[in-house]
SETI-571123 format. One line per field, with one value per residue (C-alpha): residue number from 0; residue in three letters; x, y, z. Coordinates in nm, 2 decimals. Example, Ala and Ser with C-alpha at 12.3 -4.5 7.8 and 13.67 -1.06 7.14 Angstrom:
n c(0	1)
res c(ALA	SER)
east c(1.23	1.37)
north c(-0.45	-0.11)
up c(0.78	0.71)
***
This chain:
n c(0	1	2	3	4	5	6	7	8	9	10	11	12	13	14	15	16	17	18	19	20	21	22	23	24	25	26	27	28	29	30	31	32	33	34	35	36	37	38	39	40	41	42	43	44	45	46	47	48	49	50	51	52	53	54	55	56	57	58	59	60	61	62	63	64	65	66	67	68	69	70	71	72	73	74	75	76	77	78	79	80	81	82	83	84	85	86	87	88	89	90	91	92	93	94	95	96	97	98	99	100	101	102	103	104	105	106	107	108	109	110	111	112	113	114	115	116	117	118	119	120	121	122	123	124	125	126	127	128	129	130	131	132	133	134	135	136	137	138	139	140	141	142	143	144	145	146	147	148	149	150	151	152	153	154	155	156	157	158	159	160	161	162	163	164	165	166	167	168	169	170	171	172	173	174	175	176	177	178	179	180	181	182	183	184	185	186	187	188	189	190	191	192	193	194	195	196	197	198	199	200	201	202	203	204	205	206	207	208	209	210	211	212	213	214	215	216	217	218	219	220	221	222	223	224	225	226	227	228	229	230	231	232	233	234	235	236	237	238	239	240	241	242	243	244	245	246	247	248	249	250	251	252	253	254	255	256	257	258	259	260	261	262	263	264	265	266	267	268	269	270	271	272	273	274	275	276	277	278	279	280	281	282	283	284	285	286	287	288	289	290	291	292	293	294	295	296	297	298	299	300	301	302	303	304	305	306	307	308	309	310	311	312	313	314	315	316	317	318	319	320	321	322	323)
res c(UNK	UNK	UNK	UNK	UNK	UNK	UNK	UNK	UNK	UNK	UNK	UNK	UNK	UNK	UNK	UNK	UNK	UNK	UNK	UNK	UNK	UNK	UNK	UNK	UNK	UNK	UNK	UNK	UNK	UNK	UNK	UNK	UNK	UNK	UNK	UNK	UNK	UNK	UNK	UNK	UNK	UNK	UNK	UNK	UNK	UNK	UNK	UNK	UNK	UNK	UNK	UNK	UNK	UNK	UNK	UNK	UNK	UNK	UNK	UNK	UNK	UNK	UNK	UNK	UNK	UNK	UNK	UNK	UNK	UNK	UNK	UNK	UNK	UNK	UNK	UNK	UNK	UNK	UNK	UNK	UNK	UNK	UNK	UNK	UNK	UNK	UNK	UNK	UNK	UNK	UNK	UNK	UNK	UNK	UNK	UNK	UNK	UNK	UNK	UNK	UNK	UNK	UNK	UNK	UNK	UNK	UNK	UNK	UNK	UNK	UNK	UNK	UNK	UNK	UNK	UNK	UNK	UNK	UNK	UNK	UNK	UNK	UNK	UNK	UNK	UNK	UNK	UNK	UNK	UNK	UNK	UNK	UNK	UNK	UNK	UNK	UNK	UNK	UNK	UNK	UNK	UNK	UNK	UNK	UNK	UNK	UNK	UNK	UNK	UNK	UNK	UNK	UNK	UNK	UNK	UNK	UNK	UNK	UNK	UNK	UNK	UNK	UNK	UNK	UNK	UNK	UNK	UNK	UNK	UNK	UNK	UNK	UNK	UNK	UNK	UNK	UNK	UNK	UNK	UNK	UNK	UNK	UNK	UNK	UNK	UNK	UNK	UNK	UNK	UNK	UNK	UNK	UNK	UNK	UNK	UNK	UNK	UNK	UNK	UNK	UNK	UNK	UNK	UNK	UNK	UNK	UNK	UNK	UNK	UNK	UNK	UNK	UNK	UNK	UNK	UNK	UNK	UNK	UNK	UNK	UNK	UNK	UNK	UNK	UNK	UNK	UNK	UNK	UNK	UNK	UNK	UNK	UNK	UNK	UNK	UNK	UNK	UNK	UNK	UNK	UNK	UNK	UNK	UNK	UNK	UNK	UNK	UNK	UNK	UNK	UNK	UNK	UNK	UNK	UNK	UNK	UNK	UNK	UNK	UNK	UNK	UNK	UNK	UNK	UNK	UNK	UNK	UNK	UNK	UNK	UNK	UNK	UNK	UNK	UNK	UNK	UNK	UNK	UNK	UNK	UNK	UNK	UNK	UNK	UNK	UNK	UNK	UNK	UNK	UNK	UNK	UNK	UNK	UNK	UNK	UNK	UNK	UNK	UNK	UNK	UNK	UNK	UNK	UNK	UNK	UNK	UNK	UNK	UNK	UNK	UNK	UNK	UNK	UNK	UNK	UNK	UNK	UNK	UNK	UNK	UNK	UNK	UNK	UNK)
east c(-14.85	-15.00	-15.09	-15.25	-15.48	-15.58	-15.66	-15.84	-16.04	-16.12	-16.44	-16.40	-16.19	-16.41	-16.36	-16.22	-15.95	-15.88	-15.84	-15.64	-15.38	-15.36	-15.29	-14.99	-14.87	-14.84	-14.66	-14.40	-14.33	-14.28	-14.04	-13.83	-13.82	-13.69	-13.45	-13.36	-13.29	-13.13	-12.86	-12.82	-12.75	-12.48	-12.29	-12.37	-12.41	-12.10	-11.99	-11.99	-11.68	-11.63	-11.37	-11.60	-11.96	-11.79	-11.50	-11.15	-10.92	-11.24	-11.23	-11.42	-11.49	-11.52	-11.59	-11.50	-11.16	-10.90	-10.98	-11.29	-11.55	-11.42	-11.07	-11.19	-11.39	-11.09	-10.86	-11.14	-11.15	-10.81	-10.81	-11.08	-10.85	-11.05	-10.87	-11.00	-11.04	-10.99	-11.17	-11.13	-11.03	-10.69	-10.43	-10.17	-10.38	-10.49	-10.19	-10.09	-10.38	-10.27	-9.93	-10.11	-10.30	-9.98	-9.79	-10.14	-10.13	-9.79	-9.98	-10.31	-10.44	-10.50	-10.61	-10.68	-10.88	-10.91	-11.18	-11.38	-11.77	-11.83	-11.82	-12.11	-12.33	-12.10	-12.21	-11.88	-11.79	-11.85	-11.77	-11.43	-11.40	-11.57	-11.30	-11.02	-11.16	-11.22	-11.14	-11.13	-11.34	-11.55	-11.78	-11.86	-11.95	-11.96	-12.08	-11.94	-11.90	-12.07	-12.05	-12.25	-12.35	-12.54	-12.70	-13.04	-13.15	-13.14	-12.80	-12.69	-12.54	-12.65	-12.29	-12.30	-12.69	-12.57	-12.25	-12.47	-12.73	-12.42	-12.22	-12.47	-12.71	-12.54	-12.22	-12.44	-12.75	-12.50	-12.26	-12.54	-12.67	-12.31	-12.25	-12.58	-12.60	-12.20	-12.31	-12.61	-12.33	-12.14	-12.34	-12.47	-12.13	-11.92	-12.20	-12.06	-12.30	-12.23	-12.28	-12.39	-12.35	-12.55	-12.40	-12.72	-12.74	-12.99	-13.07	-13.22	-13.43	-13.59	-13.58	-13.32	-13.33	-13.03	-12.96	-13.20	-13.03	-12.80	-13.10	-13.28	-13.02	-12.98	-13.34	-13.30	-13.00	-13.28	-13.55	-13.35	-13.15	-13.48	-13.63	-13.30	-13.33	-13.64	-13.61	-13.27	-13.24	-12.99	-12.81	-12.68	-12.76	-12.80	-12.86	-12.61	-12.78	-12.56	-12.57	-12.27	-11.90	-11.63	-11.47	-11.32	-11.56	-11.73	-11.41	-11.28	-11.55	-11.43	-11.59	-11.84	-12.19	-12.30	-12.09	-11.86	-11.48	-11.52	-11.34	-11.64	-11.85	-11.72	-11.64	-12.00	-12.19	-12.00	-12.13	-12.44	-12.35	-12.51	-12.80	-12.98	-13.09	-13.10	-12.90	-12.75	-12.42	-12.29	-12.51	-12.51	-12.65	-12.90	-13.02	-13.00	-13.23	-13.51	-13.50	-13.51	-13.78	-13.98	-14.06	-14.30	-14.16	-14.22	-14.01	-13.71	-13.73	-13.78	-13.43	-13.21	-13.34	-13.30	-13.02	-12.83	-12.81	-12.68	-12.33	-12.35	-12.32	-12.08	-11.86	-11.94	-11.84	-11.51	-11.47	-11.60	-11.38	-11.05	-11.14	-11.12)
north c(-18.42	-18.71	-18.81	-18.49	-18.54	-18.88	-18.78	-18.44	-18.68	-18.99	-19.01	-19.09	-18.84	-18.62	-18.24	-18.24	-18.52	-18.34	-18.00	-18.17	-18.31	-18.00	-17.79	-18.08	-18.09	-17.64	-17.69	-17.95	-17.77	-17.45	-17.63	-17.79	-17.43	-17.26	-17.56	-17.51	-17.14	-17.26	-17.41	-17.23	-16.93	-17.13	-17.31	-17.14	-16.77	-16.58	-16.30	-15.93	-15.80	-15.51	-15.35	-15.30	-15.26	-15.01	-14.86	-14.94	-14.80	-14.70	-14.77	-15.01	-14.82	-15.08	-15.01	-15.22	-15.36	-15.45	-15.84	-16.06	-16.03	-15.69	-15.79	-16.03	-15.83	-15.63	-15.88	-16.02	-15.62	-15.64	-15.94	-15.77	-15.52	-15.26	-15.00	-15.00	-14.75	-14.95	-14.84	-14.89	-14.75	-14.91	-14.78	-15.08	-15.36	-15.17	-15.12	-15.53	-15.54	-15.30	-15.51	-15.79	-15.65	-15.56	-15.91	-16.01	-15.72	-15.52	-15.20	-15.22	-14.88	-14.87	-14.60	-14.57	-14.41	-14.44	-14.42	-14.48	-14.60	-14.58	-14.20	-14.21	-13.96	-13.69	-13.43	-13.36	-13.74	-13.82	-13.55	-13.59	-13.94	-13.77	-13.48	-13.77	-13.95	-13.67	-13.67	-14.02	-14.22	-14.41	-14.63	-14.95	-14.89	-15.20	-15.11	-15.37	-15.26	-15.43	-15.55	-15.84	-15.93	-16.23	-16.21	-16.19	-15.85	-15.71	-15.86	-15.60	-15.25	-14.90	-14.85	-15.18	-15.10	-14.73	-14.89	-15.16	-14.86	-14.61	-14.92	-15.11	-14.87	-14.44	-14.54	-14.76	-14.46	-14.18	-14.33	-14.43	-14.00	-13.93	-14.16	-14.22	-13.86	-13.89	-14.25	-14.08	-13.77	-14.01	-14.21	-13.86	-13.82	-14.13	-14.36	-14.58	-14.77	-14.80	-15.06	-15.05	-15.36	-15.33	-15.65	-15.73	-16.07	-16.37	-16.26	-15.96	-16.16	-16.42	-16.31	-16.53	-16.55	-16.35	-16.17	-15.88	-15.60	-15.71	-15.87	-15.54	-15.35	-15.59	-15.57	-15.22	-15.30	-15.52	-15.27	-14.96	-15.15	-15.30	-14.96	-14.82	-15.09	-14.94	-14.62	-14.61	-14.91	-14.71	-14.81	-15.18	-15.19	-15.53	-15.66	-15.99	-16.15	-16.42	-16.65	-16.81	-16.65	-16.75	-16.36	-16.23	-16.09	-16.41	-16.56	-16.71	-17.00	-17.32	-17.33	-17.66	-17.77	-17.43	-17.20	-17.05	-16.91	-16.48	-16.55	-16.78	-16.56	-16.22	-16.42	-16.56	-16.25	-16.08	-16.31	-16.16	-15.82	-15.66	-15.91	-15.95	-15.68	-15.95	-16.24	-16.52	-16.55	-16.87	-17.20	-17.35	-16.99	-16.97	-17.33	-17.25	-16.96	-17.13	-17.44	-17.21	-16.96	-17.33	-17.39	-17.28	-16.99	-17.16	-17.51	-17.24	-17.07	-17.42	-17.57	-17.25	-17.17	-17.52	-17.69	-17.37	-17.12	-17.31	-17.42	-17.04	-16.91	-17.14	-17.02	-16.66	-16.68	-16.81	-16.52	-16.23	-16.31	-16.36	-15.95	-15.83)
up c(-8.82	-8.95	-8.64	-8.47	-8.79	-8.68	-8.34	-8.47	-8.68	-8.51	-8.41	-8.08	-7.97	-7.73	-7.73	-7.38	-7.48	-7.79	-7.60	-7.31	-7.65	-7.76	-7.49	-7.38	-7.79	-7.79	-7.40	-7.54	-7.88	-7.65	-7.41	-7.69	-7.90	-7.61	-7.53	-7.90	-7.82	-7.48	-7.65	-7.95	-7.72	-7.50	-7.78	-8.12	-8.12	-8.12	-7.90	-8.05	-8.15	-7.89	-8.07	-8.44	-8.21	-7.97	-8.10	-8.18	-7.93	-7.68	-7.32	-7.05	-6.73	-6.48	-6.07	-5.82	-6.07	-5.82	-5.80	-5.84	-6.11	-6.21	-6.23	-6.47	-6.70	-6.75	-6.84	-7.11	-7.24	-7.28	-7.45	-7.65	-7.80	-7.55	-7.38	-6.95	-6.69	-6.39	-6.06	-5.71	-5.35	-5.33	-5.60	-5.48	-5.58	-5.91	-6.00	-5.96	-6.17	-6.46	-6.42	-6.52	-6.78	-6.95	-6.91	-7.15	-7.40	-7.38	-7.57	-7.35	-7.27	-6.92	-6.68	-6.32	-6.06	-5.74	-5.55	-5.24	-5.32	-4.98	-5.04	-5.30	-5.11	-5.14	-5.44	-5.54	-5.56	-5.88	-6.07	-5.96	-6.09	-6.45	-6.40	-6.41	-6.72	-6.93	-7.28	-7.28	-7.52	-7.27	-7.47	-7.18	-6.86	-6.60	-6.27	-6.09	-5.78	-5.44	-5.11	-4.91	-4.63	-4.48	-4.15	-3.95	-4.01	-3.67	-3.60	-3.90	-3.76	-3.91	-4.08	-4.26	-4.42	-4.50	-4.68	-4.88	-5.01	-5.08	-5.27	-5.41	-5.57	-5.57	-5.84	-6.05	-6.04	-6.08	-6.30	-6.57	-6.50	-6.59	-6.93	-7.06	-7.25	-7.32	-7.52	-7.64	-7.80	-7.88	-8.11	-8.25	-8.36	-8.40	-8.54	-8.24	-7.98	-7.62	-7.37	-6.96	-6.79	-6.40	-6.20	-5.97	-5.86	-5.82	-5.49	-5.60	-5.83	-5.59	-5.22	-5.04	-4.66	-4.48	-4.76	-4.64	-4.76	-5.01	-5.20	-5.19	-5.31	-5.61	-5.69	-5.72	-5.97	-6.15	-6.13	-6.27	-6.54	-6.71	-6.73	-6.89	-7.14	-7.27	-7.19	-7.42	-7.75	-7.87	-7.59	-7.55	-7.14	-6.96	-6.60	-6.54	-6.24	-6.11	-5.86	-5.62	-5.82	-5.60	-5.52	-5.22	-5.13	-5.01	-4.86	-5.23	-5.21	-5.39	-5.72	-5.72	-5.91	-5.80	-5.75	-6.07	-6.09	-6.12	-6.49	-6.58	-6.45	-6.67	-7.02	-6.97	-6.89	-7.22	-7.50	-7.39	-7.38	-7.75	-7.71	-7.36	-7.13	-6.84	-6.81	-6.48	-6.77	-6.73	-6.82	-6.47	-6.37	-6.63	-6.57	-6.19	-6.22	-6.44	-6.20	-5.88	-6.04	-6.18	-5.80	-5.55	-5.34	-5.05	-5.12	-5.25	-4.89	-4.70	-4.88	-4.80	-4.44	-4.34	-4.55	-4.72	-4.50	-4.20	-4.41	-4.54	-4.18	-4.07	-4.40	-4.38	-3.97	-4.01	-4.38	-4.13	-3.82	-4.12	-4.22	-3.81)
***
């Protein structure tokens, strides 16, 4: 401080020099106090304990459960002390999954429900998955569910952009119509919060070339879950926008410098569950993110059309002709 008086006081200091110091001096104490927060968030702050926010013996309804991202989020539940309702359209591999769940915590509660998100347009859809859950005390709800695809637009057939809208956008939409007054009745009466967790993705935050209709689908995501946020404090509801999570559903990409395991991916996104409403999860995401968001649109765009996207074809070719 001593020397911002000097400088304020030396006579020679002209007004524009001293506004010039002052405006870099307020731009480097803002950089290093959210650095400061950058890290204290990463390392320091502790995740909420599920069980005492939530409810003991409550339950995690997760879509879209049967392996990647949602798989994990299940087993972290578990380890949690949280009871799950696991959620997917084939009952064999949720059941390898509740197996699993068990060999971790031999007294999990664990129920399951199958179904197909593809169906999400039909009225009586949903209610039947309510129907089968009923009486439960449901106090998380992670719409995890999704599907990609990355292509020119036009090389895309009809069933394939009817399948990303009915995926990526009905169970999320419907399922928050369905819980949000349960959690509001619940609190009324329990004293307990709740918690909604949307998984969008990076892609719906920054447009990235190719992924046309998946990235507007995710925006959506983005969109609606930042206007739950305010419409509803009394619910804890957050966006996790990721970027690259090895899953199957991108072939089980090796994990590099950008691209995380599905178990980083869920343990990351749930120390910020109770005190985000968006987040990118882990670190590497979150720095990602700031650095990709820091440049002009344009230079973003250039790098994946001309140096991304071409190894992403390539990779996605040889995933796409695996699933025929």
């Amino acid at each position: 401080m001593d020397i911002v008086r000097q400088i304020i006081n030396n006579e020679g200091t002209s007004k524009v020099k001293l506004f010039i110091y002052l405006v870099g001096l307020l731009y480097v104490l803002n950089k290093s106090k959210q650095l400061t927060l950058f890290l204290f968030k990463v390392f320091l702050r502790k995740q909420k304990n599920f069980a005492k926010r939530y409810g003991e013996g409550s339950y995690a309804f997760i879509t879209g459960s049967s392996d990647g991202i949602g798989k994990q989020f299940a087993i972290e539940m578990i380890k949690n002390n949280m009871g799950v309702v696991l959620v997917a359209r084939n009952k064999e591999k949720l059941e390898s999954v509740k197996e699993e769940l068990l060999a971790i915590k031999s007294d999990a509660k664990i129920h399951i429900v199958v179904a197909d998100f593809k169906n999400s347009n039909n009225p009586e859809f949903f209610k039947s998955i309510m129907d089968q859950v009923k009486g439960l005390d449901i106090s998380i709800l992670i719409n995890n569910v999704g599907m990609d695809y990355f292509n020119h637009f036009d090389k895309i057939d009809d069933t394939t952009i009817l399948d990303h809208i009915k995926v990526n956008c009905l169970p999320m939409t419907f399922l928050c119509r369905h819980f949000i007054p349960l959690f509001k009745e619940r609190l009324a009466k329990q004293k307990k919060k709740s918690a909604i967790l949307n998984v969008g993705s990076f892609a719906g935050v920054l447009p990235c070339i190719y992924f046309n209709v998946y990235g507007a689908t995710k925006a959506y995501v983005n969109v609606f879950t930042r206007t739950l946020v305010s419409e509803f404090p009394e619910i804890d509801i957050m966006c996790l926008n990721p970027s690259e999570v090895s899953t199957p559903m991108i072939g089980n990409r090796p994990p590099d410098v950008m691209t995380i395991t599905s178990n980083s991916c869920a343990r990351w996104a749930l120390k910020d569950l109770g005190y985000e409403s968006v987040t990118a999860g882990h670190w590497n995401h979150k720095i990602q993110t700031e650095l990709y968001l820091s440049i002009p649109y344009f230079i973003y765009n250039y790098i994946n059309k001309n140096f991304v996207a071409p190894e992403w074809f390539k990779e996605r070719e040889q995933f796409y002709n695996k699933r025929k």
